[in-house]
C-alpha positions as CSV (number, residue, x, y, z in Angstrom):
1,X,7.1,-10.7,-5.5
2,X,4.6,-8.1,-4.5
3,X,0.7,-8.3,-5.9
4,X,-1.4,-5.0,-5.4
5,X,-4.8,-6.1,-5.9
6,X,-6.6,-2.7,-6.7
7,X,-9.9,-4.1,-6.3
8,X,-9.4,-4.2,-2.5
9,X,-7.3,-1.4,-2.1
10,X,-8.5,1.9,-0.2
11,X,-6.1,4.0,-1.8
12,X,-8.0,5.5,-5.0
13,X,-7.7,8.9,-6.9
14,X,-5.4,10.3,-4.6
15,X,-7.2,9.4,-1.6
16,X,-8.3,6.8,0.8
17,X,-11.4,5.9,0.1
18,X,-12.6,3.9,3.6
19,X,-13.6,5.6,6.9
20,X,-10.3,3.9,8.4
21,X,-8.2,6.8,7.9
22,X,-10.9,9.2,9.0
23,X,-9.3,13.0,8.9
24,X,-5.7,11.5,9.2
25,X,-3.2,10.3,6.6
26,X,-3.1,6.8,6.0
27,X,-0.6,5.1,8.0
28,X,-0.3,1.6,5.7
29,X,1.5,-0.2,3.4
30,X,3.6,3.2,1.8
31,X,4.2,4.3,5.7
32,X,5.6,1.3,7.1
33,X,8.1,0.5,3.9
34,X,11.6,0.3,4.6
35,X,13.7,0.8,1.4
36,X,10.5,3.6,0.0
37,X,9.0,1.4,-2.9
38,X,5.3,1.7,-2.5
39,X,4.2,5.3,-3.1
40,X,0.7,7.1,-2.7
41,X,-0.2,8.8,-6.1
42,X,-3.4,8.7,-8.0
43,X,-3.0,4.9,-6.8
44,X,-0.5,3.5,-5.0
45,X,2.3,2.3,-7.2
46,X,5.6,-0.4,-6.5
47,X,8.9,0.1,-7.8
48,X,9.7,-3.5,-8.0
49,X,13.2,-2.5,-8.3
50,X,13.3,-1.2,-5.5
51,X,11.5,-3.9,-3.1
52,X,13.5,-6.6,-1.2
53,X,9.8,-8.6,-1.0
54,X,10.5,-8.5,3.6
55,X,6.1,-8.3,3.6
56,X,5.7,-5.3,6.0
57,X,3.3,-4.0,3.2
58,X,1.5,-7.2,3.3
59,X,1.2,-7.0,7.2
60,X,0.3,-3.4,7.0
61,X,-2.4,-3.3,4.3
62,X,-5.9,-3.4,6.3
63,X,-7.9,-4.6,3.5
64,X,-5.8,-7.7,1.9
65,X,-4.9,-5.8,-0.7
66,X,-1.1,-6.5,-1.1
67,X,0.1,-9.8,-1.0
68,X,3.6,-11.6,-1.5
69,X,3.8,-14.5,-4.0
């Protein structure tokens, strides 16, 4: 199963919040999904239905924010 932990996340009020992304759109954990279950709203939301747990997001996420338990 998939753990966002907010706290870490760059992803806040509909926008990243780190330098990483500079002027360009994040390319993370909602990017490199495969069946489309993390989204970028006001915060980044999973649609645990829809997530086969393969960790991309895990791998993808910069700041340790995801993980798979």
């Amino acid at each position: 199963m998939i753990k966002i932990d907010y706290s870490k996340c760059c992803w806040k009020n509909s926008q990243c919040v780190t330098s990483c992304c500079g002027d360009k759109a994040c390319n993370g954990c909602a990017e490199i999904c495969p069946v489309g279950a993390i989204t970028r709203e006001d915060i980044i939301k999973l649609d645990q239905a829809k997530c086969i747990d393969c960790g991309a997001c895990v791998e993808a996420c910069k700041y340790g924010a995801i993980s798979l338990e």
